[in-house]
C-alpha atoms as a printed R data frame, in Angstrom:
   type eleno elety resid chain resno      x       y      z
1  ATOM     1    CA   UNK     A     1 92.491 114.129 63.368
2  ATOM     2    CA   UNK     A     2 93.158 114.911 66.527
3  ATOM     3    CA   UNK     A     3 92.447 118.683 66.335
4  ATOM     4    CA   UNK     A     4 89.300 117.516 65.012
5  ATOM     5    CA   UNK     A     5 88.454 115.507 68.183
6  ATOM     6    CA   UNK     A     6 89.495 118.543 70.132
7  ATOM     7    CA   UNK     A     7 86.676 120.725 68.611
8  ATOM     8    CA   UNK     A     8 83.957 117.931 68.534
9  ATOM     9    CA   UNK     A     9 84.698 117.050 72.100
10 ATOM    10    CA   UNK     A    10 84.161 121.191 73.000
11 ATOM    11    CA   UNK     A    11 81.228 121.707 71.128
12 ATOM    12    CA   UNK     A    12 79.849 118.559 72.883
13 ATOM    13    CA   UNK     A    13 80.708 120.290 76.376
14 ATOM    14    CA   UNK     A    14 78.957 123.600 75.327
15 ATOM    15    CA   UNK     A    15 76.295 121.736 74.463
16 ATOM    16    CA   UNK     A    16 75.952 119.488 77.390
17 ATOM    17    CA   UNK     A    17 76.733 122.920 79.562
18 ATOM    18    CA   UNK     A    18 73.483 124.346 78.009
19 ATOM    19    CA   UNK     A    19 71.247 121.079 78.771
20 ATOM    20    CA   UNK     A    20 72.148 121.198 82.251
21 ATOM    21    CA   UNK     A    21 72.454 124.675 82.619
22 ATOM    22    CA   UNK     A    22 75.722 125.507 84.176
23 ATOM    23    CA   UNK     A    23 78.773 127.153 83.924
24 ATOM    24    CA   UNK     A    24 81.838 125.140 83.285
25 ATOM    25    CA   UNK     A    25 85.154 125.842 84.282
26 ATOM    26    CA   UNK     A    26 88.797 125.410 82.664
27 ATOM    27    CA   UNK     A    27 89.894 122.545 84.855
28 ATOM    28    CA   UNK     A    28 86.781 121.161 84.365
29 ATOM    29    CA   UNK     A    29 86.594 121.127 80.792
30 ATOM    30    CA   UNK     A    30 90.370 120.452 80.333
31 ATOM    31    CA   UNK     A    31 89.596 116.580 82.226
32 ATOM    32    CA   UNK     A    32 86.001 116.045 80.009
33 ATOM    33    CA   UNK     A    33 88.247 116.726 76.865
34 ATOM    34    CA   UNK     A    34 91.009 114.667 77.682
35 ATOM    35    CA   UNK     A    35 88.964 111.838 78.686
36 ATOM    36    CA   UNK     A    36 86.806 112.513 75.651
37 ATOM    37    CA   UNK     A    37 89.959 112.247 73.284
38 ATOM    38    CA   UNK     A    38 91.538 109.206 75.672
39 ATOM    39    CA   UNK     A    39 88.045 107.338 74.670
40 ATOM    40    CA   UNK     A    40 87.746 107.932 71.342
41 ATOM    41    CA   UNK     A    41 91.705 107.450 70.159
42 ATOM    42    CA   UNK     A    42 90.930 104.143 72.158
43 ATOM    43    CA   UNK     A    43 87.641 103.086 70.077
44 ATOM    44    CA   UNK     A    44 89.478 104.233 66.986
45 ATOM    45    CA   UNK     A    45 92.711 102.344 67.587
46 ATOM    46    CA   UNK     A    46 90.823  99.001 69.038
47 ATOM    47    CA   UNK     A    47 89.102  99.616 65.183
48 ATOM    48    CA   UNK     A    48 85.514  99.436 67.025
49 ATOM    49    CA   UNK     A    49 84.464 102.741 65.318
């Protein structure tokens, strides 16, 4: 499940990248997914989902 978060959460960042335009870097990224994956193991676990 969690692999599957990983890939949802970098497709969203690719896609987000191409809305605003920019260039993303690793550290960058690396923070968006792990707060990405921090939410949504929270929503999941709290059942909200």
């Amino acid at each position: 499940m969690r692999e599957a978060k990983a890939q949802i959460a970098s497709l969203v960042i690719a896609a987000a990248a191409k809305v605003v335009g920019q260039e993303t870097n690793a550290k960058a990224n690396q923070a968006l997914y792990d707060s990405f994956l921090a939410e949504a193991g929270d929503s999941h676990d709290a059942g909200s989902n």
